[in-house]
Backbone as CSV, one residue per row, in Angstrom:
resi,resn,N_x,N_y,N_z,CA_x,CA_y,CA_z,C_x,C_y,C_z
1,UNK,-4.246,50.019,46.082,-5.301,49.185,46.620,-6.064,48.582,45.441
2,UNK,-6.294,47.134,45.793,-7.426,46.685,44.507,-8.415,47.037,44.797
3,UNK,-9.360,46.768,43.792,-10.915,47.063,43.986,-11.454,45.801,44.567
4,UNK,-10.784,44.807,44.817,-11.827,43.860,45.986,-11.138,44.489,47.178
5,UNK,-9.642,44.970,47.530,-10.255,45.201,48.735,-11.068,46.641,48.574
6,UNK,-10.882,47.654,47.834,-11.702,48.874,48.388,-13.351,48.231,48.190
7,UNK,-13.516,46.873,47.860,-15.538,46.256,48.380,-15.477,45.772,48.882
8,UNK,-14.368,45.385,49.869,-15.061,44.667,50.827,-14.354,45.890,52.370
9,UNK,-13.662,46.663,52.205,-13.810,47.591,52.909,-15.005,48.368,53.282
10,UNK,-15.334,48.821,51.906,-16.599,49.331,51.764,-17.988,48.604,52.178
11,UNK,-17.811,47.563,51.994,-19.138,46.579,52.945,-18.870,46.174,54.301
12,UNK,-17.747,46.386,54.620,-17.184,46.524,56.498,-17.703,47.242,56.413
13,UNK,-17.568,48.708,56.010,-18.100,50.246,56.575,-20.004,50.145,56.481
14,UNK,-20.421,49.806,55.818,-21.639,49.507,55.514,-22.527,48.594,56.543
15,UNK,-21.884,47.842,56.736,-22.347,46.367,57.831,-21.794,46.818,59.059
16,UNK,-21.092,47.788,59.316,-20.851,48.592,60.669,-21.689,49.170,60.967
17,UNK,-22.374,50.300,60.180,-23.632,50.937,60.252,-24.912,50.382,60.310
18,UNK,-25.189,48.981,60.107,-26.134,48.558,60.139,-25.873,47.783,61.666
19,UNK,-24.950,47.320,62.032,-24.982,46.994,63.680,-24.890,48.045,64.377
20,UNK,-24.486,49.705,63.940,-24.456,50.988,64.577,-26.148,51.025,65.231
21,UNK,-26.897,51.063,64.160,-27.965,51.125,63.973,-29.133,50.271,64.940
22,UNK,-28.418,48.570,65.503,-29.089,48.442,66.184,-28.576,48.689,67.751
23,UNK,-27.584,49.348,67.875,-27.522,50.300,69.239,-27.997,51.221,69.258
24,UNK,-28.821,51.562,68.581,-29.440,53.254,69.024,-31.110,52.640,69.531
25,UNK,-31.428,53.195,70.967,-32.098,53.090,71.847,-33.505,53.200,71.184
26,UNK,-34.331,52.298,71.295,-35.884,52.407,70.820,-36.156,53.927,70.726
27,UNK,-36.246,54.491,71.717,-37.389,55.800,71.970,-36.573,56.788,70.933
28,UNK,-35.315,56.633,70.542,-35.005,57.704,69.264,-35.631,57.463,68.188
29,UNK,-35.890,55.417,67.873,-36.519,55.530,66.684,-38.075,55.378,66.454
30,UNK,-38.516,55.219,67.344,-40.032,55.349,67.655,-40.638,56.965,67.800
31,UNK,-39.825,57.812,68.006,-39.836,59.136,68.267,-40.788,59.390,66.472
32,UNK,-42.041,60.516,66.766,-42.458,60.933,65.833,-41.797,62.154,64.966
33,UNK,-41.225,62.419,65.165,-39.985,63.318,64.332,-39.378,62.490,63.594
34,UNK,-38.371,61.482,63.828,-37.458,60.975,63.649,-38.008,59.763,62.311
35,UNK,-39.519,59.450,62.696,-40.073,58.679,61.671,-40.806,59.668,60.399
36,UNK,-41.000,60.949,60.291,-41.188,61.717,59.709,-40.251,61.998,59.252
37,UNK,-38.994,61.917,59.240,-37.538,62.829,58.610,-36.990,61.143,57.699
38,UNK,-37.191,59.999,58.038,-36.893,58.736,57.480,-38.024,58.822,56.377
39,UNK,-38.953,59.249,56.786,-40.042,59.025,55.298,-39.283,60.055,53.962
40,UNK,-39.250,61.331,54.699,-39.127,62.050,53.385,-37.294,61.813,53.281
41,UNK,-36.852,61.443,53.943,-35.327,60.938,53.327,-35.211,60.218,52.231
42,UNK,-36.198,59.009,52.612,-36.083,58.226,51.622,-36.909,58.589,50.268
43,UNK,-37.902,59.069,50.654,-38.588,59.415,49.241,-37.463,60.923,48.496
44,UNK,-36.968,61.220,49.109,-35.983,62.612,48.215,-34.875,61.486,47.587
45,UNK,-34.338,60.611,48.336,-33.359,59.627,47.771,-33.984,58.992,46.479
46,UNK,-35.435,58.594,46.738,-35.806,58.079,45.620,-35.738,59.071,44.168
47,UNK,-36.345,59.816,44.250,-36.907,61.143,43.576,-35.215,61.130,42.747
48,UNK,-34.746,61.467,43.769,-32.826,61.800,43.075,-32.408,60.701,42.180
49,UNK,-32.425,59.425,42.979,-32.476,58.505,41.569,-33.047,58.409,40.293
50,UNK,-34.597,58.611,40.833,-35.115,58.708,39.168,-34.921,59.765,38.303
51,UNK,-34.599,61.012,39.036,-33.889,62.171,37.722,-33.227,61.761,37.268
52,UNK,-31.726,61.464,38.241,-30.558,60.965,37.880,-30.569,59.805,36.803
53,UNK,-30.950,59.029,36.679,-31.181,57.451,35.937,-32.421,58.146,34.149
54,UNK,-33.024,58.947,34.622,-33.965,59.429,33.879,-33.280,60.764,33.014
55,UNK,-32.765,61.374,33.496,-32.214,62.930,32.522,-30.659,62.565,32.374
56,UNK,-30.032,62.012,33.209,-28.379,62.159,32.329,-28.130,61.132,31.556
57,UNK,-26.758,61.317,31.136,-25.904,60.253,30.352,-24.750,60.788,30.217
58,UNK,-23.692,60.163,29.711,-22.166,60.533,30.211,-22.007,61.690,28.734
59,UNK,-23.167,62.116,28.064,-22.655,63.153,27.534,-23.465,64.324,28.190
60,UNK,-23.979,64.746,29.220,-24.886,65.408,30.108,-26.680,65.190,29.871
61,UNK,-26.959,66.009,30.366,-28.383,66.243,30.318,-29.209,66.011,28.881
62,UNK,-29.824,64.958,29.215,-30.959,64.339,28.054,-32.366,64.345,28.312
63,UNK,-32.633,64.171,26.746,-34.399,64.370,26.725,-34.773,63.200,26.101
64,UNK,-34.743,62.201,26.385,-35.078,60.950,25.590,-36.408,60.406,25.571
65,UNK,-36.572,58.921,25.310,-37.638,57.887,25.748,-37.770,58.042,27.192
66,UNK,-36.971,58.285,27.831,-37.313,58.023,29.217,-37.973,58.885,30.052
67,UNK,-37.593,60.066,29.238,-39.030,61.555,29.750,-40.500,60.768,29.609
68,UNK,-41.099,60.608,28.657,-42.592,60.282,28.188,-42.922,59.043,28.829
69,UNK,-42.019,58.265,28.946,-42.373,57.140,30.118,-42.248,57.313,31.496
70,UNK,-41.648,58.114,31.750,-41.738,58.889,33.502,-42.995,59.405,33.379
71,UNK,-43.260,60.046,32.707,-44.704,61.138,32.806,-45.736,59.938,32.774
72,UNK,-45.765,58.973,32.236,-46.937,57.404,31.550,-46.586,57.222,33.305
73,UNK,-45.356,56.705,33.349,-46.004,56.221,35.431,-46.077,57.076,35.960
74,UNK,-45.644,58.366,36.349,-46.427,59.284,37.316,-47.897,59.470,37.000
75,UNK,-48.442,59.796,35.914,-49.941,59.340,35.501,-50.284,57.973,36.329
76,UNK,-50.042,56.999,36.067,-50.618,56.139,36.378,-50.989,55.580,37.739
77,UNK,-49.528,56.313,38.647,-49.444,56.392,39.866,-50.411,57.193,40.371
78,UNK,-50.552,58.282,40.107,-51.217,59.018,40.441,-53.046,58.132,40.335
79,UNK,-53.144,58.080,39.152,-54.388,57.305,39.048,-54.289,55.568,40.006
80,UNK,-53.433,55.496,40.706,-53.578,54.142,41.423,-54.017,52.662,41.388
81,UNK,-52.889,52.787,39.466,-52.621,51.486,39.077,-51.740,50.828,39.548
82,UNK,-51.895,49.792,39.432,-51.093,48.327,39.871,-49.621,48.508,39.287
83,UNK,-48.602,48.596,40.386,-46.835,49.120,40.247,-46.619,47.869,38.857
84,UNK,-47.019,46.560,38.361,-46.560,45.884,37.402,-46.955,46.365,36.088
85,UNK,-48.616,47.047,36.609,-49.203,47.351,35.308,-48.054,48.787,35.042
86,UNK,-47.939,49.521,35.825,-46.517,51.222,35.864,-45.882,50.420,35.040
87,UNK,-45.069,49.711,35.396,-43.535,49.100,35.315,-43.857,48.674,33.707
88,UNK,-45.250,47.854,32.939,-44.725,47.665,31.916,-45.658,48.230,30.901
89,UNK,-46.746,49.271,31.455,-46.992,50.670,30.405,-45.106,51.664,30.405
90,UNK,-44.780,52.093,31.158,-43.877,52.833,31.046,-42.564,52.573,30.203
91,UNK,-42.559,50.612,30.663,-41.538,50.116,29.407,-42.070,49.966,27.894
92,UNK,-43.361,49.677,27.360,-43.759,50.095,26.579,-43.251,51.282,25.923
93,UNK,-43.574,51.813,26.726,-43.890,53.456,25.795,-42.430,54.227,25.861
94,UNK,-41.445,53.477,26.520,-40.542,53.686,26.091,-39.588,53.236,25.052
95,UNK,-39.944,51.936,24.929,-39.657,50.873,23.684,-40.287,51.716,22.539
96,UNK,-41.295,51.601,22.198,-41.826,52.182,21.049,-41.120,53.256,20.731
97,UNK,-41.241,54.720,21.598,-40.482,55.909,21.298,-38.907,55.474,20.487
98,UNK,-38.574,54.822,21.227,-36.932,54.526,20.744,-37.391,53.715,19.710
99,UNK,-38.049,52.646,18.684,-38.422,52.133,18.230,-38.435,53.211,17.097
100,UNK,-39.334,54.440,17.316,-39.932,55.194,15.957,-39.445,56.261,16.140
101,UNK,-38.225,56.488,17.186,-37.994,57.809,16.669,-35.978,57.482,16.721
């Protein structure tokens, strides 16, 4: 198999689920459970990305620039700055690190 078709297989299967999705009956997704289990889904999905993207590399587990700039936006988040002002303290301070060290 080539790899265009295993993507565009893979975006059939994908775009199936998203018309799956609008057959399922209001009152499942309006249901207060069901909107409570979508919140923290997605925020654990998130969370997993940013370890993932943040601690590995194809020689395993790292401690780089990208530790001290995770910690600069969770600070900042936490303090409830503006996501552009996050986005380019955190690239900062990751530039520099790699810069001087």
């Amino acid at each position: 198999m080539s790899l265009w078709a295993g993507v565009l297989i893979a975006s059939g299967l994908v775009y199936s689920w998203k018309l799956f999705g609008h057959l399922v009956p209001e009152r499942f997704v309006t249901s207060p459970a069901v909107r409570s289990l979508a919140a923290l889904v997605t925020v654990s999905m998130l969370a997993g990305l940013v370890g993932i993207q943040t601690f590995s590399s194809p020689e395993g587990i790292v401690f780089d620039a990208r530790v001290p700039a995770l910690a600069v936006a969770a600070i900042l988040f936490y303090l409830r700055v503006p996501f552009i002002v996050v986005v380019i303290a955190a690239a900062a301070i990751a530039s520099l690190l790699k810069l001087f060290i």
